[in-house]
N, C-alpha and C positions, 0 to 999 in steps of 0.2 A: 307257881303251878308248873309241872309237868307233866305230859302229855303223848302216849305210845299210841299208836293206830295203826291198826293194820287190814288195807285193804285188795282184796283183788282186783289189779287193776284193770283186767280182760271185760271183767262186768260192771264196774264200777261199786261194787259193792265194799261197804265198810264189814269186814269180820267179826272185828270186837276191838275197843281201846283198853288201856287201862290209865286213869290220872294219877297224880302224884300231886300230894297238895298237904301244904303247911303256911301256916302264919304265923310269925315270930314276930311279938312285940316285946320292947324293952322300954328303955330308958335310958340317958347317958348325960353327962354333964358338956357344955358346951367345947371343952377342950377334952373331951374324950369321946366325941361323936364319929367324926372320921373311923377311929379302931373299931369302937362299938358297932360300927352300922356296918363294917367289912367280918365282922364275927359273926354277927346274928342272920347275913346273905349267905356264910359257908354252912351255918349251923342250917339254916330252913333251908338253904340247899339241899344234904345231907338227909334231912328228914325226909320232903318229899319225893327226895330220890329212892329211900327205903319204902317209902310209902307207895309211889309206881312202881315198882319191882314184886311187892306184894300185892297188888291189886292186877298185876301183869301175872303170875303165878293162877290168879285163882280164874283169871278169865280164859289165858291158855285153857287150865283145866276142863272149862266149862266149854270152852271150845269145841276140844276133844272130844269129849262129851256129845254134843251136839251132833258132831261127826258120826261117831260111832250107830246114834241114833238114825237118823236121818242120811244115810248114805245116797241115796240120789242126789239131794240138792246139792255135797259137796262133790268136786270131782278132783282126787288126791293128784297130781306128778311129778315126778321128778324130772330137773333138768338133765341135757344128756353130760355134764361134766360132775354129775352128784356121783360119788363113789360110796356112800354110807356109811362113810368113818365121822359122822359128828363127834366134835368135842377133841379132835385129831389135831397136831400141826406140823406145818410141813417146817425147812430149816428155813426158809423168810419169815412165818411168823413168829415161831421162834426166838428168830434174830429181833424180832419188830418186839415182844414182848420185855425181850431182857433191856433194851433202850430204852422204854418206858417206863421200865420199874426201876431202873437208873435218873431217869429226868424226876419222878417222883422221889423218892429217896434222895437226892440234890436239893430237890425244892425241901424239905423239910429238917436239910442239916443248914441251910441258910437264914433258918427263922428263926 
């Protein structure tokens, strides 16, 4: 299980979560357990991780939603360092990205 929440923390209120949830069962012979049990963790990893991400999609949505409806009870602002270039990066992250996709691409010519 995984798990996204998000709340304001001013009022203490929860927003909306979204989980992420998978069970993987198998089977493995006693001298193939170790591998098998490290396969079926990245696999239902993976799963649940696509499965929060689409459950995190549709609650945003519904969020929005909710907003749009009910504009009193939300009250939208931005911090004073937002510039509204979402989805923007500067040259650190950038720099932070290509190192990552580097340590990734390592781990998977080692395997």
């Amino acid at each position: 299980m995984m798990d996204t929440v998000v709340y304001d923390i001013a009022s203490r209120k929860m927003l909306f979560r979204a989980p992420g949830l998978n069970r993987t069962q198998g089977s493995s012979t006693v001298i193939n357990l170790s591998e098998q049990l490290r396969k079926d963790s990245i696999q239902s990893f993976r799963v649940a991780t696509d499965d929060m991400v689409n459950n995190l999609d549709i609650q945003l949505t519904s969020f929005k939603e909710k907003v749009k409806a009910q504009p009193e009870e939300f009250h939208v602002t931005h911090s004073p360092a937002y510039s509204g270039g979402g989805g923007t990066f500067d040259l650190m992250g950038l720099a932070l990205l290509v190192v990552a996709a580097g340590v990734a691409q390592r781990g998977r010519w080692q395997r």
